[in-house]
TORLUMLUM-348851 format. One record per residue: residue number from 1; x, y, z of N, C-alpha, C, CB in turn. Coordinates in nm, 2 decimals. Glycine has a CB too. Example, Ala and Ser with C-alpha at 12.3 -4.5 7.8 and 13.67 -1.06 7.14 Angstrom:
2
R drenlum nxx nyy nzz caxx cayy cazz cxx cyy czz cbxx cbyy cbzz
R 1 1.32 -0.57 0.78 1.23 -0.45 0.78 1.32 -0.33 0.78 1.13 -0.45 0.90
R 2 1.28 -0.22 0.71 1.37 -0.11 0.71 1.29 0.00 0.79 1.41 -0.06 0.57
This chain:
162
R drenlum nxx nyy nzz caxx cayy cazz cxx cyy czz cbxx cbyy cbzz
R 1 10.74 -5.29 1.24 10.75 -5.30 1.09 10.67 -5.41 1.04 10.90 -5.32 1.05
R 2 10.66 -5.54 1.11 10.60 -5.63 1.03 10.41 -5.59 1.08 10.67 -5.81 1.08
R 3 10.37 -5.48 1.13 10.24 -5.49 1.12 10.23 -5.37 1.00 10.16 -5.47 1.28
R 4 10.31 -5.29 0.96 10.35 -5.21 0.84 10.34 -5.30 0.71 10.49 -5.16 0.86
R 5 10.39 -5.41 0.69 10.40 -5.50 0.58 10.25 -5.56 0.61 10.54 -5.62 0.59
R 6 10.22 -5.59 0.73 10.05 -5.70 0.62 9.97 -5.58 0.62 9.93 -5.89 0.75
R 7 9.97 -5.48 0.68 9.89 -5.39 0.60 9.86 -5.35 0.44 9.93 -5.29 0.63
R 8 10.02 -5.30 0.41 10.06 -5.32 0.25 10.04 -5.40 0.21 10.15 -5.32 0.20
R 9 10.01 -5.52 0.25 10.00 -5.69 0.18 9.86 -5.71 0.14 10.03 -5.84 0.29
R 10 9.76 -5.63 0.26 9.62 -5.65 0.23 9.59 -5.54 0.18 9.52 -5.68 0.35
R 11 9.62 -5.44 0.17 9.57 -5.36 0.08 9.59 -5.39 -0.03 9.59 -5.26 0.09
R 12 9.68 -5.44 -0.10 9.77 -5.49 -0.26 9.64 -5.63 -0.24 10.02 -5.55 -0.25
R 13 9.64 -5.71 -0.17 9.54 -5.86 -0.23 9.42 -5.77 -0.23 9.51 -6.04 -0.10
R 14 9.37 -5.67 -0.20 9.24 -5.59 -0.19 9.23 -5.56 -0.35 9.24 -5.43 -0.08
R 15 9.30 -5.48 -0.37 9.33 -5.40 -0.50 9.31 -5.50 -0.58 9.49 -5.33 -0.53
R 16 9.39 -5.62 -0.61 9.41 -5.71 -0.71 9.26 -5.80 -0.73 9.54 -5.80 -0.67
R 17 9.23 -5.80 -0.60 9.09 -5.86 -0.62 8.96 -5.80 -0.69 9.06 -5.88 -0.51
R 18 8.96 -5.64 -0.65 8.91 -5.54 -0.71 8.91 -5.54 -0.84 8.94 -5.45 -0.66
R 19 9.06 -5.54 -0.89 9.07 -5.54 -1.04 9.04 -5.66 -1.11 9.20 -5.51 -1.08
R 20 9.06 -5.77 -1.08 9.00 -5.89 -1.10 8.83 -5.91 -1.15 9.02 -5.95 -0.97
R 21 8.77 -5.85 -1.03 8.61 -5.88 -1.04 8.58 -5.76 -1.15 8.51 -5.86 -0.88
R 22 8.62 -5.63 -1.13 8.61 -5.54 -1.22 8.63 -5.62 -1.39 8.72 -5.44 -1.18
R 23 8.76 -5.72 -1.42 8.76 -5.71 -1.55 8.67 -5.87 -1.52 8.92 -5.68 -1.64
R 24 8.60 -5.95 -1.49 8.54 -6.01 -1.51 8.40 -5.95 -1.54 8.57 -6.07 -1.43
R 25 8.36 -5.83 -1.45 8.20 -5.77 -1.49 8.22 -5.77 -1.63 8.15 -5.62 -1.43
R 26 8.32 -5.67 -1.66 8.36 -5.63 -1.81 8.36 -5.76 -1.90 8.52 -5.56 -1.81
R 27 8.40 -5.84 -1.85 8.41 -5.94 -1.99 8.29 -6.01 -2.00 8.53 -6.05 -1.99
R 28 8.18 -6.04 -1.86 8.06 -6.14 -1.81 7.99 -6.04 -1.94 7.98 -6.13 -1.59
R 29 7.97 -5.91 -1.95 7.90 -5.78 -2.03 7.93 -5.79 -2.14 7.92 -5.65 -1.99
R 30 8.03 -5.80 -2.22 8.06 -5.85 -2.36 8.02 -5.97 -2.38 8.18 -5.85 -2.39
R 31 8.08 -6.04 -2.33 8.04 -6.20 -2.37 7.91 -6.23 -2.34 8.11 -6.31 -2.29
R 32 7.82 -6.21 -2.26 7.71 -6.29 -2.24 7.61 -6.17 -2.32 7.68 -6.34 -2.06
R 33 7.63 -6.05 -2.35 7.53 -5.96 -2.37 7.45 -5.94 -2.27 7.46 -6.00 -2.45
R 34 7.31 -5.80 -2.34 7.26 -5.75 -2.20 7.16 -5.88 -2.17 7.18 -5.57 -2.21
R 35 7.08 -5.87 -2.07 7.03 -5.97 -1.98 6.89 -6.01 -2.07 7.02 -5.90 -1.81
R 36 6.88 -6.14 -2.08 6.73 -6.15 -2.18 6.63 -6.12 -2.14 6.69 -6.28 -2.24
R 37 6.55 -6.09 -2.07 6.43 -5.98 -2.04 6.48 -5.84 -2.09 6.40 -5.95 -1.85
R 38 6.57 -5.77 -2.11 6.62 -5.69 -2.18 6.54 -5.66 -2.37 6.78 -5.76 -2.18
R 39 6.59 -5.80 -2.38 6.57 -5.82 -2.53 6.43 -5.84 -2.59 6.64 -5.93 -2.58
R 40 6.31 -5.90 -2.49 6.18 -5.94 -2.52 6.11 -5.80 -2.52 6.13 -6.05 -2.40
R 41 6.03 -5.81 -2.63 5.94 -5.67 -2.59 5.79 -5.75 -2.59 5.95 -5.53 -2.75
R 42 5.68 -5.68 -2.53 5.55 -5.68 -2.53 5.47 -5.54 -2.57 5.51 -5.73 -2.39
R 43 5.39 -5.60 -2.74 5.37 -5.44 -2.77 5.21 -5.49 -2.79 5.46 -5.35 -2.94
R 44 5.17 -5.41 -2.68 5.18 -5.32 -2.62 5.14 -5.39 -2.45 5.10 -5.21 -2.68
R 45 5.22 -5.33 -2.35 5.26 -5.39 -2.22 5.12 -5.37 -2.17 5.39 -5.32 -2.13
R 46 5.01 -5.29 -2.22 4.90 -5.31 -2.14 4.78 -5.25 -2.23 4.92 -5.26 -1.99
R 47 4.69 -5.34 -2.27 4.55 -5.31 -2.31 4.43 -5.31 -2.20 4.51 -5.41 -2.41
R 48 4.36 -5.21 -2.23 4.24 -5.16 -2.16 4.09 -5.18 -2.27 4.28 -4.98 -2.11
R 49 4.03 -5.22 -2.23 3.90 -5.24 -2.34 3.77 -5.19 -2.27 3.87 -5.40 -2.38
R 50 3.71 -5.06 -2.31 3.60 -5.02 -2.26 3.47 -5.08 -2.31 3.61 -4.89 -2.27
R 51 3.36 -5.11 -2.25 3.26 -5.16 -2.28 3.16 -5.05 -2.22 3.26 -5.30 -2.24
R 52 3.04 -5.03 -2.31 2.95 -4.93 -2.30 2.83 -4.94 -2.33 2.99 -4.85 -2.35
R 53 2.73 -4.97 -2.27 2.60 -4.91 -2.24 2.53 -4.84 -2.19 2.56 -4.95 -2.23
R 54 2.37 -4.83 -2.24 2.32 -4.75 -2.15 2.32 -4.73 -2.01 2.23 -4.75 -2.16
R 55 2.32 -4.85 -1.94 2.33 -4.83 -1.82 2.45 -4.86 -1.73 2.23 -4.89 -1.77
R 56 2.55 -4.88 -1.84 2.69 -4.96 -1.77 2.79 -4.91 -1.83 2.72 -5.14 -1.78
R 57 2.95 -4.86 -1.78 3.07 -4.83 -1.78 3.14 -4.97 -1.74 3.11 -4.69 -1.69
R 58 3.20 -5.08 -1.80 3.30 -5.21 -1.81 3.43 -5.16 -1.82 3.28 -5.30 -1.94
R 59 3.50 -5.24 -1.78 3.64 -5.23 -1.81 3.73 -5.36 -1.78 3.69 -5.12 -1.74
R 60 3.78 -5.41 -1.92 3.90 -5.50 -1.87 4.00 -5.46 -1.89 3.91 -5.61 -1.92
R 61 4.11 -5.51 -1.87 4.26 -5.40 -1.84 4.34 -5.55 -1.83 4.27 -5.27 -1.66
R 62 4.41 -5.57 -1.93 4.58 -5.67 -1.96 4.68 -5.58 -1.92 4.64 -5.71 -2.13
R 63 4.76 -5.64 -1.82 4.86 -5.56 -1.77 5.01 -5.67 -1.77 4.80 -5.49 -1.62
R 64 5.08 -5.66 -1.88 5.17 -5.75 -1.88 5.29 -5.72 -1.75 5.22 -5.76 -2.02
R 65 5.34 -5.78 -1.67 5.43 -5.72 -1.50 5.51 -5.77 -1.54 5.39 -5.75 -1.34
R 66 5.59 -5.89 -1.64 5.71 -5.93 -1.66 5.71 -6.02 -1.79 5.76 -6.00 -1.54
R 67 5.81 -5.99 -1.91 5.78 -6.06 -2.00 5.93 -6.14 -2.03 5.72 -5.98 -2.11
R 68 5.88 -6.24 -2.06 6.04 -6.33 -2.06 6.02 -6.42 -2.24 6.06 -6.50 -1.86
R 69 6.12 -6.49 -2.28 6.06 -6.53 -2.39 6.02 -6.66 -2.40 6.13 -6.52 -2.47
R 70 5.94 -6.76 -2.30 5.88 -6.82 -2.25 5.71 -6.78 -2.22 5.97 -6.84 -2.17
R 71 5.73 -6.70 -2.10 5.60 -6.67 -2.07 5.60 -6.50 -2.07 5.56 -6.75 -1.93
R 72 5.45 -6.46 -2.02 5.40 -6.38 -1.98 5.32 -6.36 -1.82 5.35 -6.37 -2.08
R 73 5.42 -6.28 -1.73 5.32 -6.27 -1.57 5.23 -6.18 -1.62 5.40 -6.18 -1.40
R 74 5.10 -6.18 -1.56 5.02 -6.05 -1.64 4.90 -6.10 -1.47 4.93 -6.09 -1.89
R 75 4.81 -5.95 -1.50 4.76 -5.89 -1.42 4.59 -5.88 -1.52 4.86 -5.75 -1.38
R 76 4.53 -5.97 -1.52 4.42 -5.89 -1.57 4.28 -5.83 -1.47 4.37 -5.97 -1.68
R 77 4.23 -5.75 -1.50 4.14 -5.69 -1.39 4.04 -5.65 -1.50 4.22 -5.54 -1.28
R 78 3.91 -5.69 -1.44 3.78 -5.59 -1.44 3.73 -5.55 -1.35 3.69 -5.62 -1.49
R 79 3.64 -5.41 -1.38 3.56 -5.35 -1.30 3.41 -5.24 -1.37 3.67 -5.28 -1.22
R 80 3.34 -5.23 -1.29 3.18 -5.13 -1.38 3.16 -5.05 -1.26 3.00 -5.24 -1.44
R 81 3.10 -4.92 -1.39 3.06 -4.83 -1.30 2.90 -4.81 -1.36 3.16 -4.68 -1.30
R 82 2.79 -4.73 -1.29 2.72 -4.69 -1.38 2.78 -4.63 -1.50 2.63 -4.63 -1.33
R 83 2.66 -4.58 -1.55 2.72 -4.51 -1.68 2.64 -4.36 -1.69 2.68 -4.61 -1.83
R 84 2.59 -4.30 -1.54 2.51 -4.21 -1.57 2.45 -4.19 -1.37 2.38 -4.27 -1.72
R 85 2.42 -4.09 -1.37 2.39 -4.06 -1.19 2.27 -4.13 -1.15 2.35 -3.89 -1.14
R 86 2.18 -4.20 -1.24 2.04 -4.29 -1.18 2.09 -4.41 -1.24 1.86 -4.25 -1.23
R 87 2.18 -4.46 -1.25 2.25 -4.59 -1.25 2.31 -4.65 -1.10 2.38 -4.56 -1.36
R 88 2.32 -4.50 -0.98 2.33 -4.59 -0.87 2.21 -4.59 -0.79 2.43 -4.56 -0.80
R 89 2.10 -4.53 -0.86 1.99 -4.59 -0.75 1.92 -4.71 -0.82 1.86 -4.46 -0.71
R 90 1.93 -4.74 -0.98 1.88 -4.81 -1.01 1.93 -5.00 -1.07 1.84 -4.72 -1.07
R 91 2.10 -4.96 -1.06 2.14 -5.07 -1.09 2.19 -5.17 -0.96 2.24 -5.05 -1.19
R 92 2.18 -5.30 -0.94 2.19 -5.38 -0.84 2.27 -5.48 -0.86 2.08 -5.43 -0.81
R 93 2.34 -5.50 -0.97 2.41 -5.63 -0.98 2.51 -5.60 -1.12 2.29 -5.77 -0.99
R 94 2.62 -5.60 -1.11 2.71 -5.58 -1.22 2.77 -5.74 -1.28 2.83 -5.47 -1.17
R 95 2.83 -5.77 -1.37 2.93 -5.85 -1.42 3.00 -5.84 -1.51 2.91 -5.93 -1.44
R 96 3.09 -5.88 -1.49 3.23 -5.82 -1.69 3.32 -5.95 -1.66 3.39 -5.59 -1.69
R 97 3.31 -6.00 -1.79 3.41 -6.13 -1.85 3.53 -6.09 -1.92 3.34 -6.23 -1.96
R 98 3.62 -6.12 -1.89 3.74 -6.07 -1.96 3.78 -6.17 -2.03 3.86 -6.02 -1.87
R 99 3.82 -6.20 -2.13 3.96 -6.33 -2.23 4.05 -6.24 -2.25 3.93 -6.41 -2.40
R 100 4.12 -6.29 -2.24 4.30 -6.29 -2.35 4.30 -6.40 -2.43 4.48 -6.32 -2.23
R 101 4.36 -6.36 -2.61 4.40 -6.45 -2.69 4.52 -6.39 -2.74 4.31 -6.48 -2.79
R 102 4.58 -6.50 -2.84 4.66 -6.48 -2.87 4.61 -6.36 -3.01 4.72 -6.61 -2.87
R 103 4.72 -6.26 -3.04 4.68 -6.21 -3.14 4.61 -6.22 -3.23 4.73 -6.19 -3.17
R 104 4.50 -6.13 -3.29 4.44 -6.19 -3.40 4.27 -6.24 -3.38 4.52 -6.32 -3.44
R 105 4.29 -6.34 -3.28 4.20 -6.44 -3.31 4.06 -6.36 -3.19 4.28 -6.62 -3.27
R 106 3.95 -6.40 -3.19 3.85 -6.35 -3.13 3.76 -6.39 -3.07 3.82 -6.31 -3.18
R 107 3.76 -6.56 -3.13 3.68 -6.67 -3.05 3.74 -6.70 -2.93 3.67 -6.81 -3.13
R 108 3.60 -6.63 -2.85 3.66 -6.69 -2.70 3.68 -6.84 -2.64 3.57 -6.65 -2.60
R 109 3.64 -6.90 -2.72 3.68 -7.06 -2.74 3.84 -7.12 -2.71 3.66 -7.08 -2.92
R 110 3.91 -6.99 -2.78 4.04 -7.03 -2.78 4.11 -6.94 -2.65 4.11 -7.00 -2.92
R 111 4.04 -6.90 -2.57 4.13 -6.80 -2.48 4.22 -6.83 -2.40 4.09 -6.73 -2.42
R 112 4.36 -6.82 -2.38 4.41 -6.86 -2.28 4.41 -6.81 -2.16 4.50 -6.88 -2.30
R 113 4.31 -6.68 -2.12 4.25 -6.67 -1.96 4.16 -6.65 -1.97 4.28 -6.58 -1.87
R 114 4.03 -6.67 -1.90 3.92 -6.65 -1.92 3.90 -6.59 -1.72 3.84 -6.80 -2.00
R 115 3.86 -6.49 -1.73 3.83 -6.39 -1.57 3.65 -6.34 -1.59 3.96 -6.19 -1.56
R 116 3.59 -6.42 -1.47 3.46 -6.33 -1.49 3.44 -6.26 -1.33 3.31 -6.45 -1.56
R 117 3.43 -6.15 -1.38 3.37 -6.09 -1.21 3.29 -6.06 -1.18 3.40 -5.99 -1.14
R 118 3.19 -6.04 -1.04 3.06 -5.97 -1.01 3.05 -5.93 -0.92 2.96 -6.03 -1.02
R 119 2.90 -5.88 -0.89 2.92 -5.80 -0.77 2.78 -5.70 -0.73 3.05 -5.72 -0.79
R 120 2.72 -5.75 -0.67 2.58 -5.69 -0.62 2.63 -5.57 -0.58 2.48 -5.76 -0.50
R 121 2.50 -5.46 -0.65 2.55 -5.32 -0.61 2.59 -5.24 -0.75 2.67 -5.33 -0.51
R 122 2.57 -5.12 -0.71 2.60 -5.04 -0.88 2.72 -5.02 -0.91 2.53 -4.90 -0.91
R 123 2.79 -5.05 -0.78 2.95 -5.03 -0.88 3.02 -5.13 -0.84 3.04 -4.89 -0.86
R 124 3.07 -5.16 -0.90 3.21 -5.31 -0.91 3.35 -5.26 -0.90 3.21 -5.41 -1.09
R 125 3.42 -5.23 -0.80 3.60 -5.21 -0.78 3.66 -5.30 -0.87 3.66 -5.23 -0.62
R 126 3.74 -5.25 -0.88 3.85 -5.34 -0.98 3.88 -5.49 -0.88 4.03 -5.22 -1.00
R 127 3.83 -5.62 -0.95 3.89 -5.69 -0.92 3.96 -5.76 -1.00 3.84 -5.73 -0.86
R 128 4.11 -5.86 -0.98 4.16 -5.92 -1.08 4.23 -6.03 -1.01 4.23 -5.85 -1.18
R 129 4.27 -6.06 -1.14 4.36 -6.20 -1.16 4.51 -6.22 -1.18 4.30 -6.27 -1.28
R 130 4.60 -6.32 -1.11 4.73 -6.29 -1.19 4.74 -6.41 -1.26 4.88 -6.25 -1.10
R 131 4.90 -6.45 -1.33 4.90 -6.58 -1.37 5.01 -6.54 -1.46 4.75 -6.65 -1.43
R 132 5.05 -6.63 -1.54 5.14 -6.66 -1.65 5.08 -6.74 -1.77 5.25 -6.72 -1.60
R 133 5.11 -6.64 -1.91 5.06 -6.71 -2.03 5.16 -6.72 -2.11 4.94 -6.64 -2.09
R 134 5.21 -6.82 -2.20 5.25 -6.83 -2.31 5.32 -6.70 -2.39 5.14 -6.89 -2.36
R 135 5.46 -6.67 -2.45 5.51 -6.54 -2.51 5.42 -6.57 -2.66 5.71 -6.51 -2.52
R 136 5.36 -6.47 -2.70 5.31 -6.43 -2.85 5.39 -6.33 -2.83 5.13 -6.40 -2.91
R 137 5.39 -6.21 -2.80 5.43 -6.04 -2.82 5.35 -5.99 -2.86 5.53 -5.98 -2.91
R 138 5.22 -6.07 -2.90 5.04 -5.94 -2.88 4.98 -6.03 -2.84 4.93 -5.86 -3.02
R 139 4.83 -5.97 -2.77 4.72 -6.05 -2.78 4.63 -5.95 -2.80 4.68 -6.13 -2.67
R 140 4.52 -6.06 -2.76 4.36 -5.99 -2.80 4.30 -5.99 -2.71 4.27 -6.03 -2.89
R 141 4.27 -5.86 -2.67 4.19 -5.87 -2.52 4.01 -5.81 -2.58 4.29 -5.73 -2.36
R 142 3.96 -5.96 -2.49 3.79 -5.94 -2.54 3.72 -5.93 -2.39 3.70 -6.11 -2.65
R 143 3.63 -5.86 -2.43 3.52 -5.85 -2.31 3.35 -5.84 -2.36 3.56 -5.70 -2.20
R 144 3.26 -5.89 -2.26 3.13 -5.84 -2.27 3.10 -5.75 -2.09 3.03 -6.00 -2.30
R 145 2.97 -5.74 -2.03 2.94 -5.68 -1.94 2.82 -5.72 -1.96 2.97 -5.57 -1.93
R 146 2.75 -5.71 -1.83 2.60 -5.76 -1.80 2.56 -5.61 -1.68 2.59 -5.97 -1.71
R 147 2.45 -5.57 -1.67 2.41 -5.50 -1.55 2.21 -5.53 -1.53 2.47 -5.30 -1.57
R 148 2.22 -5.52 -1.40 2.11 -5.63 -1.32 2.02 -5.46 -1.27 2.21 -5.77 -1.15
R 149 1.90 -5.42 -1.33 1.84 -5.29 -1.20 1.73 -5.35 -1.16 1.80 -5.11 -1.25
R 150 1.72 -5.30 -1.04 1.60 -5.29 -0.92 1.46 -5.37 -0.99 1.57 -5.12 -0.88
R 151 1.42 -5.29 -1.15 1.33 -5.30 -1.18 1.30 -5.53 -1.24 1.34 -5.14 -1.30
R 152 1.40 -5.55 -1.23 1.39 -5.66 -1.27 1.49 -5.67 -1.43 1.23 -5.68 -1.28
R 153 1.48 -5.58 -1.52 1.55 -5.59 -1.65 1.71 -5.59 -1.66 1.50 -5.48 -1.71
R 154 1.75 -5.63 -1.73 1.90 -5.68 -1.76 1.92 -5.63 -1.90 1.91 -5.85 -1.77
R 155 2.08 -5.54 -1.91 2.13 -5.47 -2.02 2.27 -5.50 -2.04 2.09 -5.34 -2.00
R 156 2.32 -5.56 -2.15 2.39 -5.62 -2.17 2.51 -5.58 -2.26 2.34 -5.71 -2.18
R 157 2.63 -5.53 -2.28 2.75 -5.52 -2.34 2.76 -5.66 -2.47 2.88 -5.53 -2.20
R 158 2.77 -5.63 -2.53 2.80 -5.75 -2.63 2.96 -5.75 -2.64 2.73 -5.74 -2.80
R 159 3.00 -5.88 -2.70 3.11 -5.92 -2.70 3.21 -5.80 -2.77 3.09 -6.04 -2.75
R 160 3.33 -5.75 -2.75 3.38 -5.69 -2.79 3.54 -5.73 -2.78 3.32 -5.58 -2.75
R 161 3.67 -5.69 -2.89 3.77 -5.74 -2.88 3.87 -5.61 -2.94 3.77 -5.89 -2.94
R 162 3.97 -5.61 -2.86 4.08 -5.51 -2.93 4.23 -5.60 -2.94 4.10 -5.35 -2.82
């Protein structure tokens, strides 16, 4: 009989404990609200900015990965392709500068990342950068692009911002 009773005994401290943590979740969920990454938005969680010339396809790409109301983790990446099928026999050397600003603004002066990539050869893979910036809830993502061919001449993306 008495291994009958601490059975019943631990199953009843089981239960009670169960109901316990249960109304604690319940009250931690009212009281504290939902969880603040919840509440932060980033509009929009990821800009892409195409750059275009004759002889070059650019690309920078903001990819915000966690936003808190402090900072921003973000991902930015560039990469170039030609822009056309004798762009890979003729181009030799690619580059694309990426910034992030804060909304608005356009002077790369003020950017709080600045990414430049390169890469002999006519096409450039996505390379990037991670890091943490400052919460605004927009920025401004700018880029230029450069491409290098065989012949000696250089054709160049001008500065551009979205």
């Amino acid at each position: 009989m008495a291994t009958h009773r601490r059975k019943t005994h631990t199953k009843r401290r089981f239960g009670v404990v169960a109901a316990l943590a249960a109304g604690l979740m319940v009250l931690s969920g009212s009281l504290l609200g939902p969880p603040v990454d919840a509440a932060i938005t980033l509009t929009p969680k990821q800009k892409i900015l195409t750059l275009k010339n004759v002889d070059q396809v650019a690309t920078c790409k903001f990819q915000a990965n966690r936003v808190t109301p402090n900072f921003v983790r973000y991902t930015l990446t560039a990469s170039a392709r030609p822009s056309g099928i004798d762009g890979y026999r003729a181009n030799v050397w690619n580059e694309v500068k990426c910034y992030v600003l804060p909304a608005g603004d356009t002077d790369i002066n003020n950017a709080m990342i600045s990414f430049t990539a390169s890469k002999n050869g006519a096409n450039m893979l996505p390379e990037n950068t991670k890091g943490a910036v400052p919460y605004f809830g927009a920025y401004t993502l700018c880029g230029s692009a450069e491409v290098k061919k065989k012949n000696g001449d250089s054709t160049f993306s001008p500065l551009e911002c979205k």
